[in-house]
N, C-alpha and C positions, 0 to 999 in steps of 0.2 A: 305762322304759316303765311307763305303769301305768294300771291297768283299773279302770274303777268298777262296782260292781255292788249292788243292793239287793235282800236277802231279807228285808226287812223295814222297814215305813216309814218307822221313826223314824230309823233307822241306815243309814249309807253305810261299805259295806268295801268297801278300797282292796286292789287288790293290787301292790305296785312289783314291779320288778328293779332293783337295785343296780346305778348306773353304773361300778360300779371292779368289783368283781368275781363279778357278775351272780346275787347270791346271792337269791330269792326270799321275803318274807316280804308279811304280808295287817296292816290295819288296820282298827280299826273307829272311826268317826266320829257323834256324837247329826247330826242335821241341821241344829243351829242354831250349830252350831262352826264349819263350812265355811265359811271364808275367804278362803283361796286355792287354785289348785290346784299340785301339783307342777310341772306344767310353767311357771306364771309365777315358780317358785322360782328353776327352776334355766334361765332362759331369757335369752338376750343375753351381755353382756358378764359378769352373774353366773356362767356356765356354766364351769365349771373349764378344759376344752379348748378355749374359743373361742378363734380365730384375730384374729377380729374385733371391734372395737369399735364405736358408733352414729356416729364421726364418719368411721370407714373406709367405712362401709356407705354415708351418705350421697355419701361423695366417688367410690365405685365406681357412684353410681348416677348420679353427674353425667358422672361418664367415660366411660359407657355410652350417654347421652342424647347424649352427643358425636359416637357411632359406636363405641365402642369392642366388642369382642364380648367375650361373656364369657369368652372363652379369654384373650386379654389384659389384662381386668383378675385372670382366676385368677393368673396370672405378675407380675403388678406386685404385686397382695396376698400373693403365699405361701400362695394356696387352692388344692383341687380345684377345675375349672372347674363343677361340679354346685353346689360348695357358693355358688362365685360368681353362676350365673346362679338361683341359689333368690335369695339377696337382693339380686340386681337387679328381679326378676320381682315380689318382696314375699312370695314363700311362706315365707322366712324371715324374720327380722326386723320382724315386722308393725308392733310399734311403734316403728319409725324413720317418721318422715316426709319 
């Protein structure tokens, strides 16, 4: 998780939580460093616990365009059905096409 917040123009402080053991620490950033943000760091198949990869995602979304619901493709992937019908729908996964 992490929150952006500026008390000041020049600078952007971040605030994460630690994905393994939720330990809280703050950053600070000049405005002309900003690059990427954490979430396209650790987003997709980069993401240490994904289940999923961009060629599962697309082929769940063709099984899905078939009829299939999201409950059977959660069970042919090895997902939660939540996590499956996020990247059939596109709320996950945005940049699969």
């Amino acid at each position: 998780m992490t929150k952006t917040y500026s008390n000041r123009p020049d600078e952007v402080r971040r605030y994460y939580t630690c994905l393994a053991c939720s330990h809280k620490f703050v950053t600070t950033q000049p405005l002309g460093e900003l690059t990427e943000t954490i979430c396209e760091r650790i987003s997709g198949e980069k993401h240490p616990n994904s289940k999923l990869d961009n060629e599962k995602v697309i082929a769940m979304r063709q099984y899905a365009a078939e009829g299939a619901s999201s409950f059977e493709c959660s069970l042919v992937w090895d997902v939660s059905q939540k996590v499956a019908w996020n990247a059939i729908v596109g709320r996950t996964w945005k940049h699969v096409k």
